[in-house]
N, C-alpha and C positions, 0 to 999 in steps of 0.2 A: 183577819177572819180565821176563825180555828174551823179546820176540816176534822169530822170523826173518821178515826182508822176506815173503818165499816165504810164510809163513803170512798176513799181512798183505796180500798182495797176492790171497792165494785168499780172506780175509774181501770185500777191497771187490770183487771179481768180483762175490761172491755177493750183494752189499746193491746194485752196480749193478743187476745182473736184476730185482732186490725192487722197484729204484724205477722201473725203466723197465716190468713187468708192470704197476705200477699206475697207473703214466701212461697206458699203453695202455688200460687198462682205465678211465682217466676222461676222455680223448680221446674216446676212441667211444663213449663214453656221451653225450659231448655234441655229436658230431657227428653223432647218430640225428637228430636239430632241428636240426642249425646248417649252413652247409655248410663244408666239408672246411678250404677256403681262411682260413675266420676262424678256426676252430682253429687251425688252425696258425699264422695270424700272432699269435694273444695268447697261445698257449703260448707261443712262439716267445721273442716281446719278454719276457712278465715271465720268463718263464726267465732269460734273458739280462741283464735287471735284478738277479738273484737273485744270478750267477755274479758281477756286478758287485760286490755288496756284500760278497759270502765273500771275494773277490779283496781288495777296501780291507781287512776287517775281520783278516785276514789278515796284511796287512803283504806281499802277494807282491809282488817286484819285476817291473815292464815286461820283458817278452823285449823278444827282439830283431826285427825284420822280417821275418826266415826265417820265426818260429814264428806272427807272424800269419798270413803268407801263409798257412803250411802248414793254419792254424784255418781259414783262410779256405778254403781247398779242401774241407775237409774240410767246413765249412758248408753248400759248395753240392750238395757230395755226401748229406749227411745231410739236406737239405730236399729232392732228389729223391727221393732213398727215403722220406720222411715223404708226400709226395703220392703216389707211385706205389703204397703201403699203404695209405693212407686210401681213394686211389680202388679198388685193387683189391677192399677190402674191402666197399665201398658197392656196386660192381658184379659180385662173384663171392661166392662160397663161405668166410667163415671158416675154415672148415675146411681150406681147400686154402691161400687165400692165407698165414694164421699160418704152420703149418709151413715149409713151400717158403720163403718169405722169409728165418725163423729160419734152417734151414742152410745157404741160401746166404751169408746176413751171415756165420758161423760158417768158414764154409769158403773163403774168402777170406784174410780173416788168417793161416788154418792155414796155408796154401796159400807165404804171403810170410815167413812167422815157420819154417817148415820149411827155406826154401832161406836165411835172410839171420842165423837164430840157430841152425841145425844141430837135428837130433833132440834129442826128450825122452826121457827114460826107457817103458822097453817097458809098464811098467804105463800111464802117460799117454796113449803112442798110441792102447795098447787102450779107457783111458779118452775117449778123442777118436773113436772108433767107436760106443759102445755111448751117448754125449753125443748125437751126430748122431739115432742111434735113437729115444732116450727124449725128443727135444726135436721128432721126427715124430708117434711115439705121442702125446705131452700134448697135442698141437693141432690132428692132425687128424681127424677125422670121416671114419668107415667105414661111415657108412651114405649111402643117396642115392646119385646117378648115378656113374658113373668121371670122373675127370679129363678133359676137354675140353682139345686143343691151347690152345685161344682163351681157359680159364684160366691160365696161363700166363705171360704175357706183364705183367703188374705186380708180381706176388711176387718175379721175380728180378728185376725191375728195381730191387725195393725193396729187397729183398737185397743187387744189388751196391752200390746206395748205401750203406747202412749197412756193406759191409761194407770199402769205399773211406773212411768215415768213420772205423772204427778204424783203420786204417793211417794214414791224414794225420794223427790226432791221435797216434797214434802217434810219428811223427815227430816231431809238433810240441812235445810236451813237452822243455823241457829242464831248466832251473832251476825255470820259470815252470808251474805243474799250469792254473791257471785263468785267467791272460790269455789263453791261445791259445784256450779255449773260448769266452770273449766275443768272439773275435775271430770266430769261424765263425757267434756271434749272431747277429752286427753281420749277415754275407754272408747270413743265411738271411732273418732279416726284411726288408731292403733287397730280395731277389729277391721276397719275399713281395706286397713294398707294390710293387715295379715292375707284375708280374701280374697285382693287384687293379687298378691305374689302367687300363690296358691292356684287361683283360677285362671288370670293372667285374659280376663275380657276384652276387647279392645275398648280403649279409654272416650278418646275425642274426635268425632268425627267432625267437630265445627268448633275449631278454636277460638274465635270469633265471639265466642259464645260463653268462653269463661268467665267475662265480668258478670252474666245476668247469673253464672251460678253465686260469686260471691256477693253480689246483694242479696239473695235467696238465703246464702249462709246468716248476711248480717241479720236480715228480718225474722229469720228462724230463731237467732240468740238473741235479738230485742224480745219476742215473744216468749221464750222461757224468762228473759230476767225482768218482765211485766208479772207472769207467772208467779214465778218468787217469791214475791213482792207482796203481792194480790193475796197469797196460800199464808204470807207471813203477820199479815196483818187483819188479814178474815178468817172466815170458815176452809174449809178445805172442797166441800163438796158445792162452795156458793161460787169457788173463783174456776173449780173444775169447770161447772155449765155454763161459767159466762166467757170462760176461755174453749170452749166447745163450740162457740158461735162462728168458728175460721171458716167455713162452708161458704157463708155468707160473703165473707172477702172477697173469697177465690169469685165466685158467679159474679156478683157486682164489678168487679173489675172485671171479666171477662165480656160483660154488659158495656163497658162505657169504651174500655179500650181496644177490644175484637168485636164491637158490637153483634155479640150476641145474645139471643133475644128472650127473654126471660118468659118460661112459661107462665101462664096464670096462676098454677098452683106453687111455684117460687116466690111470686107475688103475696100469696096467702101465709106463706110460711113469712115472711117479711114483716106481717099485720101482728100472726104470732107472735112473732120473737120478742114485738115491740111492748105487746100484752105481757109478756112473761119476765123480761127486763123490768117492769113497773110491779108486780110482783113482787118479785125477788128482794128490789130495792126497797120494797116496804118493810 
């Protein structure tokens, strides 16, 4: 049975979100003990290791310069949003940071894949509204005080990062789906280990605790090379929003495995999502 790209490219959207939810969700479970900085350089690296060996075992051929560079921007973009979310989230509100971040990354690619690949069809628009909606509902939190300016200020910075990451990897695919990701490896841990020499943080306070970073690392480089994948065979702005649905990960496994307890209004964003995936996919 022949699959169209177009179906195939709304699968990996959806299994990107699946794996980037659940890196988020074992990131921060091991950043509750660790700090921020060691996360993310041993995600970082065995990720990048991982991407290494799918790339040999693969047989993909070397891009060209362009496409590193382009990983490469796209690296340093995606390691600021990786710290500017980690930090947000150790010093604000979950609740605010998750959402806000989600559609800013979201609405960024829409924003470039609107004016440089023309309109989608009027059901997708509409599905590209009611995504934004249901990706607010599932992550944030209506209860506790209002939004504070001085919240603010890391979610969208996390946002444009990641959301500066789909567009340079964007770009940077050509022939090559996973060289140009290790290439943005290479720029992320390199800035990671410049930082550490520099500021010299303390690393690990639970050593114990390094395996859950580097499955955090793996599921983070399954979810860019879903990403890839997804951006190399559809739209840019279709695989953006349905790779923007990680929110949903994180809470659902927090739901089944910390059980905790999902508000009503998570619940509703759940019914969204489900509306706006059936959209989209029209």
């Amino acid at each position: 049975m022949n699959v169209s790209p177009e179906s195939l490219a709304f699968t990996y959207g959806l299994s990107s979100a699946m794996a980037w939810g659940a890196g988020d969700f074992t990131g921060g479970f091991a950043t509750k003990r660790n700090s921020v900085f060691s996360v993310i350089l041993v995600s970082q690296f065995f990720g990048g290791v991982f991407l290494s060996l799918l790339a040999l075992a693969f047989g993909e051929r070397m891009p060209g310069y362009s496409s590193f560079f382009l990983g490469g921007l796209a690296g340093f973009c995606g390691v600021l949003g990786l710290v500017a979310l980690y930090t947000g989230l150790a010093r604000g509100r979950m609740g605010i940071v998750a959402p806000l971040s989600a559609v800013v990354t979201a609405a960024l690619p829409v924003a470039v894949a609107l004016g440089t690949e023309g309109l989608p069809s009027t059901s997708q628009l509409v599905g590209f509204g009611t995504a934004f909606i249901s990706i607010w509902f599932l992550s944030y939190s209506f209860s506790g005080p209002h939004i504070r300016p001085a919240e603010l200020f890391f979610p969208i910075l996390a946002g444009m990062g990641f959301g500066l990451f789909f567009i340079f990897i964007d770009r940077a695919i050509d022939g090559s789906v996973l060289w140009p990701l290790v290439g943005a490896r290479i720029v992320s841990v390199s800035l990671m280990i410049i930082f550490l020499l520099i500021k010299r943080p303390p690393l690990f306070s639970t050593k114990g605790e390094v395996a859950l970073m580097i499955v955090a690392g793996i599921l983070d480089a399954s979810g860019n090379a879903f990403f890839a994948l997804a951006t190399k065979l559809g739209r840019l702005d279709i695989s953006a929003i349905l790779s923007s649905f990680y929110p949903a990960g994180t809470v659902l496994l927090a739901w089944l495995l910390l059980k905790e307890r999902l508000q009503w209004t998570q619940w509703i964003g759940v019914v969204i999502a489900l509306l706006s995936l059936g959209l989209i996919a029209v």
